[in-house]
C-alpha positions as CSV (number, residue, x, y, z in Angstrom):
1,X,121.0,101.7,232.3
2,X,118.2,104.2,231.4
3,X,115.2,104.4,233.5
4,X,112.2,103.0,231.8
5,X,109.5,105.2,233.4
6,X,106.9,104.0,231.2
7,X,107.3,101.1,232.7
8,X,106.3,102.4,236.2
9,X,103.1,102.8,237.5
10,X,102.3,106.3,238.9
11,X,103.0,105.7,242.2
12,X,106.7,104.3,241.3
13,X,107.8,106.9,239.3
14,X,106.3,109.8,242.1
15,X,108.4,107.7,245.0
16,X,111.4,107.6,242.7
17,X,111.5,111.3,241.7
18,X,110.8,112.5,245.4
19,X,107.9,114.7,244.5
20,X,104.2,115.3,245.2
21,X,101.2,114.3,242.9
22,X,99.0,117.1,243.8
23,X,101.4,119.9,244.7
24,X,104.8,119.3,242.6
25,X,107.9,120.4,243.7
26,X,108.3,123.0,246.1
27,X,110.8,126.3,244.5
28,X,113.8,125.0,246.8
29,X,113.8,121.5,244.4
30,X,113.1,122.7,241.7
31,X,115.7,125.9,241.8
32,X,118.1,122.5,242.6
33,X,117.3,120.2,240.4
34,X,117.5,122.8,237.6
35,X,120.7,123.3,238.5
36,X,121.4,119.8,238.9
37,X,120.2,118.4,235.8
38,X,119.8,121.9,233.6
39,X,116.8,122.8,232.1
40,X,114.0,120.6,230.5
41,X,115.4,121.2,226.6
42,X,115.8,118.8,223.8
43,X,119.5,119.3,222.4
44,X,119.2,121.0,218.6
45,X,120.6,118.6,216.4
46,X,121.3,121.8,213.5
47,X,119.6,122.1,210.3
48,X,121.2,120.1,207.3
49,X,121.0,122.8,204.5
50,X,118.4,122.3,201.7
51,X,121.3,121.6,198.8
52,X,123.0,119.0,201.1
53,X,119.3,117.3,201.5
54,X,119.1,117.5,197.7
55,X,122.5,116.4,197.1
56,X,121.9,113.5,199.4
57,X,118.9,112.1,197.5
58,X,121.3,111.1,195.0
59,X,122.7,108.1,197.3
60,X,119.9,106.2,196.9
61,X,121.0,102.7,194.7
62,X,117.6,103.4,192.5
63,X,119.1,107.0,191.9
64,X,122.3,105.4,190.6
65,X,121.0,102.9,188.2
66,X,118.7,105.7,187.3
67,X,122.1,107.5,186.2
68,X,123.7,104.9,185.2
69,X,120.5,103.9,182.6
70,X,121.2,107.9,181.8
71,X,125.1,107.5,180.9
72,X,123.9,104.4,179.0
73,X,121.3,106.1,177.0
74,X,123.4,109.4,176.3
75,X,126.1,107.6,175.1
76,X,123.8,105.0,172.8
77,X,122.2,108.6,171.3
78,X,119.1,107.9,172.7
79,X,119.0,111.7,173.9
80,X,115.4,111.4,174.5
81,X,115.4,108.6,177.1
82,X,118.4,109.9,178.9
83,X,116.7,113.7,179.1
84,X,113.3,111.8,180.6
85,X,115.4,110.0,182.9
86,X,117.5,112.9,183.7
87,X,114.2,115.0,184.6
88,X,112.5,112.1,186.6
89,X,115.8,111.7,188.7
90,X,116.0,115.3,189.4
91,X,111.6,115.6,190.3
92,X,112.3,112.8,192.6
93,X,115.0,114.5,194.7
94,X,113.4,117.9,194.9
């Protein structure tokens, strides 16, 4: 289970990571636990390229009917409410 420190009170969480308020760790624990636990770094979880964020807006069940309504349109020659639909689909996932 994951430790909850903001559950603690200050106190707890001091006792529990065998340190000092005022001082800190000394530069023998902290040289250890750096090399215990590695250094204090979020993992990078990579950058999802700006096509694939545009591609992706197009999963959205709205953005299907939206093309849907545009096949339906197009093929009923109403050219002018499938290119409005078209355009508002594509302003919408930029």
């Amino acid at each position: 289970m994951t430790t909850r420190w903001f559950e603690m009170g200050r106190q707890e969480v001091i006792e529990k990571l065998g340190t000092c308020a005022e001082k800190g760790l000394d530069e023998q624990s902290a040289k250890e636990r750096l090399e215990q636990y590695g250094p204090n770094k979020l993992a990078s979880a990579g950058r999802t390229p700006p096509w694939l964020m545009f591609v992706n807006q197009f999963k959205d069940f709205m953005v299907l009917i939206l093309l849907a309504a545009t096949l339906v349109s197009g093929l009923l020659g109403e050219w002018a409410d499938a290119i409005t639909i078209m355009i508002i689909v594509v302003i919408n996932a930029s």
